[in-house]
C-alpha positions as CSV (number, residue, x, y, z in Angstrom):
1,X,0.0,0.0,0.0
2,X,0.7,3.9,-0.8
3,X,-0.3,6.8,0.7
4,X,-1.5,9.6,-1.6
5,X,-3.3,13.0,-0.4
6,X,-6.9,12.9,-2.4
7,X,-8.6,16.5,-2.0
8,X,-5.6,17.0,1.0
9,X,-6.9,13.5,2.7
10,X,-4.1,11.1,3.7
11,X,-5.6,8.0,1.2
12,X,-4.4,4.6,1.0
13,X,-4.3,3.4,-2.2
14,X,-2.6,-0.1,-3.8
15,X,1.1,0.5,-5.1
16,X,0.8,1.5,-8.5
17,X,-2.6,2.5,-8.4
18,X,-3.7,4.9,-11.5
19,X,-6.3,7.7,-11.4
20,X,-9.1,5.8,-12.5
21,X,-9.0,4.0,-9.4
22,X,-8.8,6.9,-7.6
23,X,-12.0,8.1,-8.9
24,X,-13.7,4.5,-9.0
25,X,-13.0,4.9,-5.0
26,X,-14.1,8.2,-5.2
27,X,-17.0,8.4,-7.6
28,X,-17.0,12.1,-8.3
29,X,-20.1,13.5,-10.0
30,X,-19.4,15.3,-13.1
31,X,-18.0,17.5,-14.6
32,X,-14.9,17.7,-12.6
33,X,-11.0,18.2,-13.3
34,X,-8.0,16.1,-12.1
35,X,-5.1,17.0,-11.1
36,X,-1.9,15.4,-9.8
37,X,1.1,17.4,-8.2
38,X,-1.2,20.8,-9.3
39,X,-1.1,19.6,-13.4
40,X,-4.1,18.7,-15.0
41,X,-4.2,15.4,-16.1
42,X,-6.7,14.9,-19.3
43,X,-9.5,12.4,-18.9
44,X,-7.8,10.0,-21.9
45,X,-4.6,9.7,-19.3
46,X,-6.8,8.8,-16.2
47,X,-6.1,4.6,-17.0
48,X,-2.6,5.3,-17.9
49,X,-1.6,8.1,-15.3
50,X,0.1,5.6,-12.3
51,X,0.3,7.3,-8.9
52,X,2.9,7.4,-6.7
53,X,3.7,7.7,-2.5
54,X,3.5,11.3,-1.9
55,X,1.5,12.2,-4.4
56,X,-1.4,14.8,-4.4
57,X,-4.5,14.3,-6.2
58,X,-6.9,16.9,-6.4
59,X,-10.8,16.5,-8.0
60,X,-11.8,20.3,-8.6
61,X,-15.5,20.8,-9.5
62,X,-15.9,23.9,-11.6
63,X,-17.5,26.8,-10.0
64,X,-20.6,28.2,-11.4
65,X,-22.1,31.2,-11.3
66,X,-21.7,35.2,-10.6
C-alpha cells in the first residue's frame, strides 16, 4: 500500500494505483477536473496516469455562477 493526499486526505491506495482508481473509490459526479502534483491530467490519461507515494491528487468541481 501507498499513501497519496486525495482533496488534502491522507488516502491509501494499492502501489501502482492509477487515477481511475482513484475516482472508482471516489465516484465524483461530473464534470470535474484532475489534477496530480497541481497539473491537469486529461481524462484519456486517467487509466494510464500511475500514482505514486507522496502524491497529491486533487478533483476540482468547476464553479458556477456570478
Amino acid at each position: 500500500m501507498m499513501q497519496i493526499l486525495i482533496n488534502n486526505q491522507p488516502t491509501d491506495m494499492p502501489e501502482g494505483a492509477s487515477i481511475a482508481q482513484v475516482l472508482a473509490q471516489l465516484q465524483p459526479r461530473p464534470p470535474f477536473a484532475v489534477a496530480v502534483n497541481t497539473q491537469f491530467v486529461p481524462k484519456g490519461r486517467y487509466e494510464q496516469q500511475l500514482l505514486q507515494a507522496g502524491d497529491k491528487v486533487e478533483v476540482i468541481a468547476p464553479v458556477t455562477g456570478g
